[in-house]
Each structure stands twice: as C-alpha cells, then as structure tokens.
TILUMDREN-943647 format. One record per residue (C-alpha): residue in one letter; z, x, y. Coordinates in steps of 0.5 Angstrom, whole numbers, plus 500, padded with zeros to 3 digits. Each point is the difference from the previous one (the first is absolute). Layout:
// TILUMDREN-943647
aZXY;...
***
This chain:
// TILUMDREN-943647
x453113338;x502496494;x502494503;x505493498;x499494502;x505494501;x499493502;x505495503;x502494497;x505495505;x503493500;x495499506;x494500500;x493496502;x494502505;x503502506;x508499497;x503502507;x498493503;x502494498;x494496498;x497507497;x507501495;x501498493;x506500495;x500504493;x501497495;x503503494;x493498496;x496503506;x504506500;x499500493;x492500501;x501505506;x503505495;x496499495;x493501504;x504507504;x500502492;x494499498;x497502507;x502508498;x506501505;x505505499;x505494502;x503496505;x506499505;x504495498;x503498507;x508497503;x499494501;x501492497;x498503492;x505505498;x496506500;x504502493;x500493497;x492499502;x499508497;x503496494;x495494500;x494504501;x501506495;x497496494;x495497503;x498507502;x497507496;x499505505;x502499506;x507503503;x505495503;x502504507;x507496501;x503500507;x507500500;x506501504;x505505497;x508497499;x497493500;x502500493;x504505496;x497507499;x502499493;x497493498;x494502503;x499505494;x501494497;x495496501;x495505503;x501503493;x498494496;x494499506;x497506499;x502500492;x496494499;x495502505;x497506496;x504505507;x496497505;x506498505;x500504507;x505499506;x499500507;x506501503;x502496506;x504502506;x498496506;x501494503;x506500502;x501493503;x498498493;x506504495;x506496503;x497494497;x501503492;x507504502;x498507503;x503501506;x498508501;x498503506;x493503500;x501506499;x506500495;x496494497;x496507498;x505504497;x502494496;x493499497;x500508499;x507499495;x498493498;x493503495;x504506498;x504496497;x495495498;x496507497;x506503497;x501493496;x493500498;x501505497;x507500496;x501492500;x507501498;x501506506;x505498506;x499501507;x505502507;x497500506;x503499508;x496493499;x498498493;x506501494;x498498493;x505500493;x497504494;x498494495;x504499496;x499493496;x498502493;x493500499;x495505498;x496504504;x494499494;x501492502;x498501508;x492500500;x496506500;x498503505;x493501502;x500504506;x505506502;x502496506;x496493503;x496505506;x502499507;x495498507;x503500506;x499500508;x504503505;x497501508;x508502504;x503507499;x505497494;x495496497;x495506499;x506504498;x502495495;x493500497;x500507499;x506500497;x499494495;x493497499;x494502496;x494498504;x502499507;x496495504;x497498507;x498496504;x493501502;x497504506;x495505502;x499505494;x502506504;x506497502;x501497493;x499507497;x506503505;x505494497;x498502493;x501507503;x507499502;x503496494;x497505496;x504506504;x506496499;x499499493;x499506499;x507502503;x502496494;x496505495;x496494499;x493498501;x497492502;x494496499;x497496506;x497493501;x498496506;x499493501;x494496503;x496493499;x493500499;x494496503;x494502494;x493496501;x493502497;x498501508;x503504505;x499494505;x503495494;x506505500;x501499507;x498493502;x506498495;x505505504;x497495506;x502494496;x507502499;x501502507;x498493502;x503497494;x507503503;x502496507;x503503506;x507499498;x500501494;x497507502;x505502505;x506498494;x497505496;x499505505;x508499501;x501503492;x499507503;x500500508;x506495500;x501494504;x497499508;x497506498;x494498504;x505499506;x502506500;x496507503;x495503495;x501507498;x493503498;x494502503;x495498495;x496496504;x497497493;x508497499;x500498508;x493496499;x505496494;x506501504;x497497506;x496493496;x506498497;x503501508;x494495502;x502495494;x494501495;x499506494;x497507500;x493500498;x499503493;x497507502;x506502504;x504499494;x496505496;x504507501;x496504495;x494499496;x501494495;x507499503;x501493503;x508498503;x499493499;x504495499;x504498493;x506498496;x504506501;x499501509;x494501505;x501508502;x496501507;x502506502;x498504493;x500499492;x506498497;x502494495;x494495501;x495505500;x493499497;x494504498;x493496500;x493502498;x497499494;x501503493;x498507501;x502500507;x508498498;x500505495;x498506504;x506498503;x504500496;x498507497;x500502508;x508499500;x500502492;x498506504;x506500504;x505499494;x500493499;x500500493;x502493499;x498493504;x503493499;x495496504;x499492500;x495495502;x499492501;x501497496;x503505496;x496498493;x493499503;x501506504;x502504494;x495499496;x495501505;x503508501;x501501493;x492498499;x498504506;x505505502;x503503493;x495502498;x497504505;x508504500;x502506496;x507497497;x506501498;x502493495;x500504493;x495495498;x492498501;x499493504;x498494496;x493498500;x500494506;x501494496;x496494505;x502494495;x508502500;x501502506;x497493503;x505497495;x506503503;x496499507;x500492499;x509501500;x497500508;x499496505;x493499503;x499503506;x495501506;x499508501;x497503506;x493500501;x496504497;x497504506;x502500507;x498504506;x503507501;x502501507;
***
C-alpha cells in the first residue's frame, strides 16, 4: 500500500533529549536547517508540535525555506477564534503553495486552563465538533456568520471585497487527528480527515482503524489512518540495536520511572500491576529492584522496541515512545506490514531529528512505495553537511555491541 511519510520537527532536540546532558535547544537557524533537510530528504511533511514555538507562527517561519514538504500544525481549537484562524491560516497556506495541515488537539487537560479553556473532558469535544464547523464554514465563505450552543460569529460586514482576501489554495486546510476515549473517537469520526494513534500491535491497530472507520461511516464519511513511531535505522541489524542499548543506558533510572509516569501515572510502580505478560513482568519487577529492563524484554514484535524516549517509557505495551529498529529493509517492512493493516500514514522521528532524518530519507524512502505527489531528490552529501554543521557535535553509540 502507497504510503506518506512525516518527520517531526520540535523545540527540544539532541542525542537522548529526554535527559539533561543529552538535550539541546532549536533555535530558529537550526529549526531552519531541520526543515530544509526533511524537505530535501523527500517526506511528505513534518509535525509541528505544541510547544515553546508557536507551531502556527513557526509554520509561518519555515514555509519559505521549504518547497515540498507539508506543515502538519498542532493546534488546540478555541485558543483563538475560528474566524481569525482562517485568517492567518489562509495567508499560510496561500504563501505556502497549500501545503498546511491541522493536527487537531483535545488532550492534556492540565494544560488548557493555563490559555483560558476550562471545559471538561468530554464537552471539551463537543466544543471542538462546533469550533471546525465554524472554521470550515468560513473557510469557505469568508464573510459567512456562525451560531452555535459554544461558538457565535457576526456576518463580516467591514466593507472590504471578498477579491482582496488571498486566494484560496485548497478547498479546506486538511484535519489529522487522534482520539482513544469513546468521545474522542466519536469526535474524530465526526470532524477529522485522517484519524491517527498511537503506535500498537499491527492487529490491534487495525481494530482502532476498524472502529474510527465504523463510526465515521455513521456520519456518511470515510477517513484516512496514520500512526506514530520513532526509529532506530543502522546498516546492521546489531548496529541497530546496540544504539537502542546505548539509549537505555544513556537514560537514568529516575528519569525512566518519570517517563513512565506519563502513561501509567504517578506511584504506578507501588501499586499491584494488572498483566499477565511475563515479558511486562520481568520489566515491572527491574524497576521494582532499582535497575532498568534488559533490552530484549522491551521487543514486543519484530522490530518494535518500547524503549525510552521524549514522549514516555511505555513497558506494558506500545504507545507514544515506541520505536522500530533494524535496518533499511527491515524498518521498511514494517512498515509495509502496518501499511498492510491500514496505516496509510506514519509520523516518525529519530535523534537528533536532522542526522536521523537524513539517514531514513537515504536509506528507508526508497525502499517504500509513497504517496508524496513528488519523487524524492537526489541525497545531496555537501548540502546536507551544510545544514548539519548548524549541530552541535556529538558522541554516538558505539558502532557494534553485543545482542544479548
């Protein structure tokens, strides 16, 4: 199955940039230097997460220093008016030949109060139903009204012609999304184009896809599917693997036990564990005896590794911070094997973002079958040390170890 292909671009970045010594910030010329080599690398685009940039004004930032990639926007709806949105996302996408995409955002509840959004968890997702029904409505007439129970807009009535407003690349900025509760499926059914989750077994991600797809289709609507990993890819199986070891013991016990928190919760440890997974167990009872997993207790699949990383430490089964690692081929038929299973895109990252991405753009791309709409450069050794230099130097595991 053709697939797309997205990177990540994010404010923290570095070797193991989930610890203290492994961690460095972007800057807007190495954020620069990262968009520029995702575009040249041939992905079909990058997330551009919440965070300490603006994803929206970064979007704004890097559209000119890019030609092909898309600019997949995190963005939490009513944070700013549906109708000024159109606004600055009309001159974005206008500017930027119609390469904008939305990811929309409805989590992170502890987060929403501190920008002015107090709804509870589930009217939060009747909100944001309404809030990208208004938005698509003035996308498409921008002098257009809007009532609704949450969101209410006045007819424009400034005299100013529609024929000055910019042109209108796409039909509507295209809107990703994720969704696990009950309301969230049912508010992705209801309002996103590609419904994405977080990475699992590709059995079990295939029943996710099945029933966002059920829903929808009670709408009269059909979606597109897309998942996340990161990614170990070395020339050599044991190269591969020897870096997966060098991050897990890059990554200190602490540290573990707080990334592990970001699913499980806090004092999860403490409490009774409700698996019988002896792999999870062996995990479970390491960090019970103060030390972490062994490496092979964290594989739950061919190829797929839950080791540590920037967005948790996921023991019990694949989520957010799940990795594939192997090399060229054997990333690549992974990826066709979820493909197989209807992911149909992947956002993925690797650290450092740029040295990572140029490598998968050389060594993964073109072994896939992709949807982009464009063919991928040629790698282009001496521009992509260019925009490598913006980096800092740093130590990389060793190039072989021993696989346990």
């Amino acid at each position: 199955m053709p697939v797309k292909i997205l990177w990540y671009i994010q404010s923290a970045d570095g070797p193991v940039p989930w610890t203290d010594d492994g961690v460095w910030a972007n800057d807007l010329p190495r954020l620069r230097a990262l968009a520029e080599g995702i575009d040249r690398a041939g992905f079909y685009g990058a997330l551009l997460p919440t965070g300490p940039h603006e994803p929206l004004a970064l979007a704004a930032a890097l559209a000119p220093l890019t030609e092909r990639m898309r600019l997949l926007v995190a963005l939490y709806p009513g944070l700013v008016s549906p109708a000024k949105l159109v606004d600055i996302a009309t001159v974005v996408d206008n500017f930027s030949g119609g390469r904008l995409l939305f990811n929309v955002v409805n989590g992170h509840d502890a987060w929403l109060p501190e920008y002015g959004m107090f709804l509870a968890h589930d009217e939060r997702y009747e909100y944001s139903a309404e809030y990208w029904d208004a938005f698509a409505r003035r996308w498409a007439d921008p002098g257009e009204g809007y009532e609704g129970r949450h969101i209410r807009l006045a007819a424009r009535t400034f005299d100013v012609p529609l024929t000055f407003f910019p042109e209108k690349v796409q039909p509507r900025v295209e809107l990703w999304g994720a969704g696990g509760s009950p309301a969230g499926v049912a508010h992705a059914a209801k309002v996103v184009d590609r419904y994405l989750t977080f990475a699992d077994l590709p059995a079990r991600l295939d029943e996710k896809f099945r029933q966002a797809g059920a829903e929808a289709a009670r709408h009269g609507r059909t979606l597109g599917f897309g998942t996340r990993f990161q990614v170990i890819v070395r020339d050599t199986e044991e190269e591969a693997w020897a870096y997966a070891r060098h991050l897990l013991e890059r990554t200190p016990y602490d540290k573990a036990l707080e990334l592990s928190a970001y699913k499980e919760g806090p004092g999860w440890l403490d409490r009774d564990v409700a698996s019988d997974d002896p792999r999870a167990l062996r995990c479970v009872d390491a960090l019970r005896s103060g030390r972490l997993p062994d490496v092979e207790d964290l594989v739950v699949h061919p190829n797929v590794w839950l080791g540590p990383s920037i967005f948790g430490f996921d023991v019990f089964g694949p989520g957010a911070g799940t990795w594939l690692v192997g090399t060229p081929t054997q990333v690549a038929d992974r990826i066709n094997e979820y493909a197989a299973h209807g992911a149909e895109s992947f956002i993925l990252s690797g650290w450092p973002l740029l040295s990572e991405a140029l490598r998968f753009g050389r060594d993964v791309l073109p072994l896939l079958d992709l949807d982009h709409g464009f063919a991928p450069p040629p790698y282009d050794d001496a521009g992509n040390a260019e925009l490598l230099a913006a980096f800092p130097a740093f130590d990389p595991a060793p190039a072989t170890a021993a696989w346990r």
